[in-house]
C-alpha positions as CSV (number, residue, x, y, z in Angstrom):
1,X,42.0,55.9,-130.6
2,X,40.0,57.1,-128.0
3,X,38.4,60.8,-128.4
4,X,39.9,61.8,-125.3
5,X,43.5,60.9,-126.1
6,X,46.3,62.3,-125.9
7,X,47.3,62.8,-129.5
8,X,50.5,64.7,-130.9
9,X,51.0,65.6,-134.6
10,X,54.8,66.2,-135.3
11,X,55.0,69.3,-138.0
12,X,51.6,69.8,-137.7
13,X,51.8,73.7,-139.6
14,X,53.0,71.6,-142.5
15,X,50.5,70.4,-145.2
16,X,50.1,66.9,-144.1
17,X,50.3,67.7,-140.0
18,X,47.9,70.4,-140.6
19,X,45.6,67.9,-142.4
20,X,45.6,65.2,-139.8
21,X,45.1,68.3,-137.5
22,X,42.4,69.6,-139.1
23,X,40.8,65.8,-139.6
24,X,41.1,64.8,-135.9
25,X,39.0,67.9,-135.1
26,X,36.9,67.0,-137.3
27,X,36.7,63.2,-135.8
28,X,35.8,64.6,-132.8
29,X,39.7,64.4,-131.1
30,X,40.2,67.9,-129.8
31,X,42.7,66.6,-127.0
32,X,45.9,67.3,-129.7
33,X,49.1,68.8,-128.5
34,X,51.6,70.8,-131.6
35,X,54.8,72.4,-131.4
36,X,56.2,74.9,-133.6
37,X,60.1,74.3,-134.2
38,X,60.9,77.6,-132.9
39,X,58.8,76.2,-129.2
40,X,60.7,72.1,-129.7
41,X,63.5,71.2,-131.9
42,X,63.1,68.0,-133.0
43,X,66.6,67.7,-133.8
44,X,67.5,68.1,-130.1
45,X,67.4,64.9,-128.3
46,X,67.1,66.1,-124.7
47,X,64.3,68.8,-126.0
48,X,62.4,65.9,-127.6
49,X,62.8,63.9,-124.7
50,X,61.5,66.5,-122.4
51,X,58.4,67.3,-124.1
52,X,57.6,64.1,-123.9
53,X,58.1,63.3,-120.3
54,X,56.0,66.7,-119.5
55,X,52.9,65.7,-122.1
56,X,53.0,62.0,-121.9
57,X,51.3,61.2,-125.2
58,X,48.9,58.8,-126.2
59,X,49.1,58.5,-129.9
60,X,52.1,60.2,-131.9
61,X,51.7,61.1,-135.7
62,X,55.2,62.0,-137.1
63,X,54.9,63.9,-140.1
64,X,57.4,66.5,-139.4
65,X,60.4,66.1,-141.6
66,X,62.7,68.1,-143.9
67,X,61.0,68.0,-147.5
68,X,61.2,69.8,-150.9
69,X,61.8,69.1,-154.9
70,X,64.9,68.1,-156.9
71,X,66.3,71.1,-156.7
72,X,66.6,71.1,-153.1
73,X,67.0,67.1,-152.6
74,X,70.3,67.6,-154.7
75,X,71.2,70.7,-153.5
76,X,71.2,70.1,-149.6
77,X,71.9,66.5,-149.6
78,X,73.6,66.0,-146.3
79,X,70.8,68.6,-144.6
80,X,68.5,66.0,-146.1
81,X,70.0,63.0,-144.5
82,X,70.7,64.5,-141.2
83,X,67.8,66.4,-140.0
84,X,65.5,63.7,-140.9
85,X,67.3,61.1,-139.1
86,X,67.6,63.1,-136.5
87,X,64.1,64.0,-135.9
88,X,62.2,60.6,-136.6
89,X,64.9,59.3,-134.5
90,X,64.2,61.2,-131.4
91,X,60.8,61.1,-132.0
92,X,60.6,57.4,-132.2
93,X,62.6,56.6,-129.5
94,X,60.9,59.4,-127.3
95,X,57.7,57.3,-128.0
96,X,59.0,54.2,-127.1
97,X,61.0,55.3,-123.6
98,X,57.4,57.2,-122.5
99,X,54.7,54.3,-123.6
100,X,53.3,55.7,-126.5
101,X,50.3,53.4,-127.4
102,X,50.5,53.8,-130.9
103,X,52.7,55.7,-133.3
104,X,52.1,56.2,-137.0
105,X,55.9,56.9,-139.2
106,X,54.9,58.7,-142.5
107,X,57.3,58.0,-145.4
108,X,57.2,59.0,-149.0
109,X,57.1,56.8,-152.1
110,X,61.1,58.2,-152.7
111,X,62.0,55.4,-150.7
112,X,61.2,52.5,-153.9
113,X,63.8,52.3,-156.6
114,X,64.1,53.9,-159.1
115,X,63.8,51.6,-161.8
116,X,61.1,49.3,-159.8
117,X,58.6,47.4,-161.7
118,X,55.1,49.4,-161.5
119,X,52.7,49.9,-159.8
120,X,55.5,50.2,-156.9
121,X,54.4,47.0,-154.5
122,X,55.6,47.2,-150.5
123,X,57.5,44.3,-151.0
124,X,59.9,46.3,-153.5
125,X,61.8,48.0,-151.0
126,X,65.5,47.7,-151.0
127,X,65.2,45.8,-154.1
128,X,67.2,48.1,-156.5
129,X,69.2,51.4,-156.6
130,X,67.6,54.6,-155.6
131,X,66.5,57.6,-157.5
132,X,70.1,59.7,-156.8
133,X,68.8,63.3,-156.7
134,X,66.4,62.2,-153.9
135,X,68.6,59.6,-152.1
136,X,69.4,61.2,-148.8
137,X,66.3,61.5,-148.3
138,X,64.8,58.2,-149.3
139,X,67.4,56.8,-147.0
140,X,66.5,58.6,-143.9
141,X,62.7,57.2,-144.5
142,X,63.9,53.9,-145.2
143,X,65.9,54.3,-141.7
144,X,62.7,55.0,-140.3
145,X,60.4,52.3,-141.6
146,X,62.8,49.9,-140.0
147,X,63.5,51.6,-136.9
148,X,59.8,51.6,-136.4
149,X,59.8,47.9,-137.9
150,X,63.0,47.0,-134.7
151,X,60.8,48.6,-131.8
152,X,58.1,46.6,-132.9
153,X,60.5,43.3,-132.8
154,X,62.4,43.8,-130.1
155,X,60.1,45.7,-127.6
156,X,56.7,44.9,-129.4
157,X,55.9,48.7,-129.8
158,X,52.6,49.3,-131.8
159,X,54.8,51.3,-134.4
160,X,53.4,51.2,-137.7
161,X,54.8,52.9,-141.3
162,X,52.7,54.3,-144.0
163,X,54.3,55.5,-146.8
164,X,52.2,58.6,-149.3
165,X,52.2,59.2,-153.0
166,X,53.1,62.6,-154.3
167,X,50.8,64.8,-152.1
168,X,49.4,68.1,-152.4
169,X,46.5,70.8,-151.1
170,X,45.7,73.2,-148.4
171,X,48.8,74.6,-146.9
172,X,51.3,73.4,-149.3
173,X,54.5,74.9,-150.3
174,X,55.0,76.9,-153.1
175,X,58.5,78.3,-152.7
176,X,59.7,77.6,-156.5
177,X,63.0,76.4,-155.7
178,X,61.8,74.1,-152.7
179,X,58.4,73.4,-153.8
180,X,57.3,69.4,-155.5
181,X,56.3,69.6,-159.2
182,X,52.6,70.5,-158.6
183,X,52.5,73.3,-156.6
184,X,55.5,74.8,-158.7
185,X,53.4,74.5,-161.5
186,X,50.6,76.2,-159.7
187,X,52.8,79.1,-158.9
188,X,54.4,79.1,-162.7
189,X,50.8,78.9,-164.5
190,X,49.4,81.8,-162.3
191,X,52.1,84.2,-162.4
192,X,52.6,83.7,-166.2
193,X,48.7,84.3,-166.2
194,X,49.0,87.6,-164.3
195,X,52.4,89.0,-166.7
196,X,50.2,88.0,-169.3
197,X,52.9,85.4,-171.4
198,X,52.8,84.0,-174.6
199,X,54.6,80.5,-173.2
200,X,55.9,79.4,-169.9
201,X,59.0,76.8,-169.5
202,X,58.7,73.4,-167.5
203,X,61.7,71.1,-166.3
204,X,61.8,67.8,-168.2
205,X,60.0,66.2,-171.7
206,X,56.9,66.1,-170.1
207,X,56.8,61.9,-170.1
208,X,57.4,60.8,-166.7
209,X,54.4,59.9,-165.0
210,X,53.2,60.2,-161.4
211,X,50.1,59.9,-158.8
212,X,49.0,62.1,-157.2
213,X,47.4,62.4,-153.8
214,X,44.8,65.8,-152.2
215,X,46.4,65.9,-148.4
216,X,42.8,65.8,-147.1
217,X,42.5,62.6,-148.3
218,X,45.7,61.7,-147.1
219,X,44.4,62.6,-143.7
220,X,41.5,60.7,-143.4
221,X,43.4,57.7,-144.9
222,X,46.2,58.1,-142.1
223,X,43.4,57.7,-138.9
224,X,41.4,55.3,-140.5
225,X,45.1,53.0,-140.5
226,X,45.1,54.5,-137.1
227,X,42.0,52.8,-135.8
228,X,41.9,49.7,-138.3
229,X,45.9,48.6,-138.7
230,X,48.8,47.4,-136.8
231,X,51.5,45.3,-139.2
232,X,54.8,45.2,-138.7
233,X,55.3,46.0,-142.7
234,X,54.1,49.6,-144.2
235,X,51.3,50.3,-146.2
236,X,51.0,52.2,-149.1
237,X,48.7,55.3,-149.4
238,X,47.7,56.9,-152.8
239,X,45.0,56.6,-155.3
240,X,46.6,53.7,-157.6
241,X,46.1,56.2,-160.5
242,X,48.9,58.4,-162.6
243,X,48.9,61.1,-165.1
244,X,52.1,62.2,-167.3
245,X,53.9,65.4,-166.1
246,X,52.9,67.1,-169.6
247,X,48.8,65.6,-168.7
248,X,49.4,67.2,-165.5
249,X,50.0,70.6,-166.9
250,X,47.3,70.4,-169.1
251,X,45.3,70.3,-166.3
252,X,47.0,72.9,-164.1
253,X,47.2,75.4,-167.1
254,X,43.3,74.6,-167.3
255,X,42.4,75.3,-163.5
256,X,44.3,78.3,-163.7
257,X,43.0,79.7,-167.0
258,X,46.6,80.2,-168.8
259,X,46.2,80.5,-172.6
260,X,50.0,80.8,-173.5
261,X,51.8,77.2,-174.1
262,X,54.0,75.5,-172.7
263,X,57.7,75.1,-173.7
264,X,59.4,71.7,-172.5
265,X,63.2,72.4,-171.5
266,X,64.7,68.7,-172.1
267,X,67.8,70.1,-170.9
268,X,66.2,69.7,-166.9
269,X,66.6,66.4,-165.5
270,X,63.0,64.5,-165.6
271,X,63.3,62.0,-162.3
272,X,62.2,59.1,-162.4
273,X,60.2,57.7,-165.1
274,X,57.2,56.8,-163.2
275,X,56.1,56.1,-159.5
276,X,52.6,54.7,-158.7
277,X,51.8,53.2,-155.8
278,X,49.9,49.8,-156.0
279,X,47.4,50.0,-153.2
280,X,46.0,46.9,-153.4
281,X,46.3,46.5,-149.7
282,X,44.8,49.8,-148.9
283,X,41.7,48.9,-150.5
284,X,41.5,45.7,-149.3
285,X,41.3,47.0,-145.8
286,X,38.5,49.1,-146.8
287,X,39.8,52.7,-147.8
288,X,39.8,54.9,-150.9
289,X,40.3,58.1,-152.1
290,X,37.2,60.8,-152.3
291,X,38.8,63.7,-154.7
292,X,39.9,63.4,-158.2
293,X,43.0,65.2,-159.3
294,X,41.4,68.5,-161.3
295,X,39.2,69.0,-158.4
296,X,41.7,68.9,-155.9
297,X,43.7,71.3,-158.3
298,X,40.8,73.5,-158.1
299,X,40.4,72.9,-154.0
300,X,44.4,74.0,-153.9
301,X,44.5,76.5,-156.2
302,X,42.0,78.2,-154.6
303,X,43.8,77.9,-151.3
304,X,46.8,79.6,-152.7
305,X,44.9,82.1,-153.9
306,X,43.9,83.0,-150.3
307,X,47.2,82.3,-148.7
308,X,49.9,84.4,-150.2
309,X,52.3,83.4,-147.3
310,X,52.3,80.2,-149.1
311,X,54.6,82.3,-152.0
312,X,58.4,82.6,-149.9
């Protein structure tokens, strides 16, 4: 990319936009253009369309999307489905009709089965059933790997997919019905902290294990595939490493200084077993991970502290 592109960041006020945001800067690319929802819809076609036309951009990083937890995968399923599709598919297409040099399609490790052998290999996709509480979603993101996958194909678009492990970090949500398992547990560990309780109650047996990501890191890993890859199949992006739920809030309860324990309610549905991202290719092109999980716990925790808006 050159530093005087054009470069637009779809949802960039959400915790992974904001990071590529805050990491282009950074770079040296101050020539980036951001929409709030309320100033482009991404679910309207002709909006989309529009904005692009006006701006004409360069380079296009589409992280804006519909995300949250179990709770509200399997609660809002067909929200899920549709506003997802709706926006990666205006997006995409929007990209293609105005030249976009290069666009970068951000998935989520939902998309693998759910019983796939580990670590979860790019190859595995579409081999199995999906994870049902999550499979709206995980459709929509499939739907947009190989849409980006067809423009490449058919009009030889440089489209290219990448797909994160379970992320987390500055600007995250911690809504506890909406929120992904770490920043819940953030939330949960601190407040239980402040009311001063003896124990504090967490979904699941504890055993399921996952990987886990600092968005930062994410960041830098998403322009560096910027500059250094165009393939036709995604890439994974995560650390290749993966603690147990239960090790995980260990750790959190640590960070946060909690001294009560921690009741397991094996009535809550755990997910799937375990998701961890082999990253063998990731590496191999030259790129790893700088933080380790309890110091990006630390890095985010702190961050919470100072953003209470963070706590709908």
């Amino acid at each position: 990319m050159e530093k005087e592109a054009k470069i637009y960041v779809a949802g960039h006020r959400g915790m992974v936009g904001s990071s590529i945001v805050r990491q282009l800067h950074a770079q040296g690319f101050t020539n980036t253009i951001q929409r709030t929802s309320s100033e482009l819809d991404l679910k309207n076609q002709a909006a989309v369309n529009d904005f692009f036309a006006q701006e004409k951009p360069d380079y296009v990083f589409l992280a804006a999307a519909k995300v949250g937890g179990i709770v509200a995968n399997n609660t809002y399923r067909a929200d899920f489905l549709y506003e997802n599709l709706a926006i990666q598919n205006h997006v995409i297409h929007a990209s293609f009709v105005h030249k976009v040099k290069k666009l970068m399609f951000l998935g989520s490790s939902c998309i693998y089965p759910k019983l796939a052998p580990q670590p979860l290999e790019e190859s595995y996709l579409l081999s199995g059933f999906l994870e049902p509480t999550n499979e709206p979603y995980a459709i929509a993101k499939i739907a947009g790997i190989k849409m980006c996958e067809a423009y490449r194909a058919q009009y030889g678009c440089q489209f290219i997919s990448v797909m994160p492990t379970n992320l987390y970090g500055i600007n995250d949500n911690y809504d506890l019905e909406n929120s992904h398992v770490l920043p819940a547990m953030i939330r949960k560990f601190h407040e239980a902290k402040l009311r001063g309780d003896l124990s504090i109650s967490l979904w699941g047996t504890g055993s399921p294990k996952r990987e886990f990501l600092y968005a930062d890191d994410l960041a830098k890993a998403c322009l560096y595939l910027m500059e250094h890859y165009n393939q036709s199949e995604f890439i994974n992006i995560g650390t290749g490493e993966d603690v147990s739920i239960l090790e995980l809030a260990e750790m959190v309860k640590k960070v946060i200084g909690f001294e009560g324990s921690i009741h397991w309610d094996t009535s809550r549905p755990d997910g799937t077993p375990r998701k961890l991202m082999d990253v063998s290719k990731l590496h191999a092109l030259g790129w790893k991970h700088e933080i380790e999980l309890e110091e990006g716990i630390r890095l985010a925790y702190q961050d919470f502290l100072q953003n209470p808006n963070t706590r709908k």
